[in-house]
C-alpha positions as a Markdown table, in Angstrom:
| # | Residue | x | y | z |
|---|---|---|---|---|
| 1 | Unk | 15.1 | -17.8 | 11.2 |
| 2 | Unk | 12.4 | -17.9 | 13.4 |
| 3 | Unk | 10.1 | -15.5 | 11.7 |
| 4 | Unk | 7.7 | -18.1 | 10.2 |
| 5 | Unk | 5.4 | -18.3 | 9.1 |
| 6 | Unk | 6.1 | -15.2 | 6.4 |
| 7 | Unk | 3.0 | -13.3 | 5.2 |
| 8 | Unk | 2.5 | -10.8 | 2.8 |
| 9 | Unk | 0.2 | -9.9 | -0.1 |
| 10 | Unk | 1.0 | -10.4 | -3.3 |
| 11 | Unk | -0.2 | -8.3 | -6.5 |
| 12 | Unk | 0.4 | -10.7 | -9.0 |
| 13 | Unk | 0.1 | -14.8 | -9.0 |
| 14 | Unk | -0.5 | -17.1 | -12.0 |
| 15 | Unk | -0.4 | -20.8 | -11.1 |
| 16 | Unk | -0.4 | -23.3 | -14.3 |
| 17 | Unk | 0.0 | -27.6 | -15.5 |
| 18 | Unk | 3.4 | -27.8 | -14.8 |
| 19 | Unk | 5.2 | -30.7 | -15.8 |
| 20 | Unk | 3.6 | -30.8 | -19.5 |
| 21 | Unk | 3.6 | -34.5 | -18.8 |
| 22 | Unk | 2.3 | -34.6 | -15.5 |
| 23 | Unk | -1.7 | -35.6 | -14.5 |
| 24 | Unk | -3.5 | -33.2 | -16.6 |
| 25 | Unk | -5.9 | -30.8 | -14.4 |
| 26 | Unk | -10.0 | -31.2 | -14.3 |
| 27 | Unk | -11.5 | -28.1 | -15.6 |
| 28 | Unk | -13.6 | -27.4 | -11.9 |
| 29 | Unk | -9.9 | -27.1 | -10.8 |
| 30 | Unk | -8.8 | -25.2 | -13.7 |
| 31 | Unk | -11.6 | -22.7 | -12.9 |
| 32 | Unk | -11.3 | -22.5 | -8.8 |
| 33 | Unk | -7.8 | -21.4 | -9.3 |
| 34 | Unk | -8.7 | -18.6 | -12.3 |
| 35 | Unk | -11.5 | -17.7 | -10.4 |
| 36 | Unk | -9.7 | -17.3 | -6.7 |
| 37 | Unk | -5.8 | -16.4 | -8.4 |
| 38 | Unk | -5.3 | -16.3 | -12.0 |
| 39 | Unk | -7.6 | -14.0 | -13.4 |
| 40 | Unk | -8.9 | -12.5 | -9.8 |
| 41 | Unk | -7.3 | -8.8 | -9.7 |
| 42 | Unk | -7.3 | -8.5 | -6.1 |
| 43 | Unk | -4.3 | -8.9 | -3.8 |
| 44 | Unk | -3.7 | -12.2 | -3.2 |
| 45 | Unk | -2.4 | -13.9 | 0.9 |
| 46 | Unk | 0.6 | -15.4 | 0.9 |
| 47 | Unk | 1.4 | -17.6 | 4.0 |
| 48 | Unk | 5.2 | -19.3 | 3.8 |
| 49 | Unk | 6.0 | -21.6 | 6.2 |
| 50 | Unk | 9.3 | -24.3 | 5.8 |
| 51 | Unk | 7.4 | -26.4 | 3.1 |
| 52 | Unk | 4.6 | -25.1 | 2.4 |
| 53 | Unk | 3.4 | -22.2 | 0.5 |
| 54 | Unk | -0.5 | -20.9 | 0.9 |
| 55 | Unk | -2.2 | -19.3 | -1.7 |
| 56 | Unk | -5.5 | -18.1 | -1.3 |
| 57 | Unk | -7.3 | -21.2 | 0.1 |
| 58 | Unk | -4.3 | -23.7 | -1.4 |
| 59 | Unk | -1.5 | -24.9 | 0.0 |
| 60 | Unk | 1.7 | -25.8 | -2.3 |
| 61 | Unk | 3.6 | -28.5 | -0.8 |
| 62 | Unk | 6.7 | -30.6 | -2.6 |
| 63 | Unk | 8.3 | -27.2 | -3.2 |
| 64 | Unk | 11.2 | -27.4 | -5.5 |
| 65 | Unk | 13.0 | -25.0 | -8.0 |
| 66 | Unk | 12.7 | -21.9 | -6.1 |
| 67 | Unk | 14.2 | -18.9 | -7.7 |
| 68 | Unk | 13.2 | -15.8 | -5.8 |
| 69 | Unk | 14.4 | -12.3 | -7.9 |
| 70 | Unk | 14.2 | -8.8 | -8.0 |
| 71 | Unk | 14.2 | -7.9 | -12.0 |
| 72 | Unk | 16.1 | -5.0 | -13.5 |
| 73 | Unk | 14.4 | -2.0 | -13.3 |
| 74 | Unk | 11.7 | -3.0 | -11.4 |
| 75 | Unk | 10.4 | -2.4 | -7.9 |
| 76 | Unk | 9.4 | -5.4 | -7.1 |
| 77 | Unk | 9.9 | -9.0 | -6.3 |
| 78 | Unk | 9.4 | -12.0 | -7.9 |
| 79 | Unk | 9.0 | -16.1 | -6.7 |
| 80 | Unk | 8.6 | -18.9 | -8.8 |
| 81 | Unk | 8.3 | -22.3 | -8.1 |
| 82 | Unk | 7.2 | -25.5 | -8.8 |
| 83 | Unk | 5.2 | -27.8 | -6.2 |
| 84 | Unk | 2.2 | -30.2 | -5.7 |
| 85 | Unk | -1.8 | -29.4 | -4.4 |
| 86 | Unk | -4.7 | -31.1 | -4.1 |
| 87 | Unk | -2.9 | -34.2 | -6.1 |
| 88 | Unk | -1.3 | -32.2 | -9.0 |
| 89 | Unk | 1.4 | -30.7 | -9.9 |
| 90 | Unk | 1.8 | -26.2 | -10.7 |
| 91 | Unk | 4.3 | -23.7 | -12.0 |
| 92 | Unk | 3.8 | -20.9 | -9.5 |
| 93 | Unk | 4.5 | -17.2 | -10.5 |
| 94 | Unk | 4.7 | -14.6 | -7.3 |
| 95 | Unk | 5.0 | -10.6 | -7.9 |
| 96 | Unk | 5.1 | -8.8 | -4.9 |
| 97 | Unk | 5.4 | -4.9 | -5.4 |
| 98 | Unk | 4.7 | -3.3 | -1.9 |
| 99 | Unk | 6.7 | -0.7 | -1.0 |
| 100 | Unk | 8.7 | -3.1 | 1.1 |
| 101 | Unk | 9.6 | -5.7 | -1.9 |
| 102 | Unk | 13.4 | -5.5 | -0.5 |
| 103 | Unk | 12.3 | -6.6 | 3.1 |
| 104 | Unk | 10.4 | -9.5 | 1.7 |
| 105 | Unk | 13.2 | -10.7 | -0.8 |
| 106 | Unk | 15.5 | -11.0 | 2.1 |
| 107 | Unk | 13.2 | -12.8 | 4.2 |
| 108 | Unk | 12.2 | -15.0 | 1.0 |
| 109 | Unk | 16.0 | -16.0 | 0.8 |
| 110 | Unk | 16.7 | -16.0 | 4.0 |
| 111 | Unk | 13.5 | -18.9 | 4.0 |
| 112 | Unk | 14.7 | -20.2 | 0.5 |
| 113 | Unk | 18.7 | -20.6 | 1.9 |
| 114 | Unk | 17.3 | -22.5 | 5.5 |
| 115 | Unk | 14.9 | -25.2 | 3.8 |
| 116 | Unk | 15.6 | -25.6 | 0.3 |
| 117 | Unk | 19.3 | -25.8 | -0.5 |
């Protein structure tokens, strides 16, 4: 696969603590991100590359559990992950609901198969 990086636009991201346990998060970061993803309607730029994921102006690095779906009776497609920015640790939530969601689950596994198995 020598498509990367992998962009798209997603409709939907929510990024939150993630281990409970882990470095709890300063509330300027708490509202950069709810300001820029959480709570911001807009579509949001995804940029995948082998071990990173960019968000918006962050990049998610120390990817792990990656589960990549397309739910029942939806048209769309989901990513979830956890990983590490700006010294903490996230849950990552990804809708994508363009009209080519199928295109960009197969590249997404296709990405997910090569550098995370």
């Amino acid at each position: 696969m020598s498509d990367l990086p992998i962009h798209y636009l997603a409709d939907k991201v929510f990024v939150h603590h993630w281990p409970k346990n882990s470095l709890e998060w300063s509330n300027s970061l708490q509202k950069k991100l709810d300001i820029s993803i959480n709570k911001n309607s807009d579509k949001k730029i995804i940029i995948i590359n082998s071990n990173t994921i960019g968000i918006e102006d962050f990049e998610f690095t120390c990817l792990k559990k990656i589960g990549v779906s397309v739910p029942f009776f939806e048209e769309e497609c989901r990513v979830i992950f956890e990983a590490q920015f700006e010294n903490v640790f996230a849950h990552i939530h990804i809708t994508i609901k363009s009209n080519n969601f199928l295109e960009i689950f197969n590249q997404l596994i296709s990405w997910e198969k090569k550098f995370h198995e």
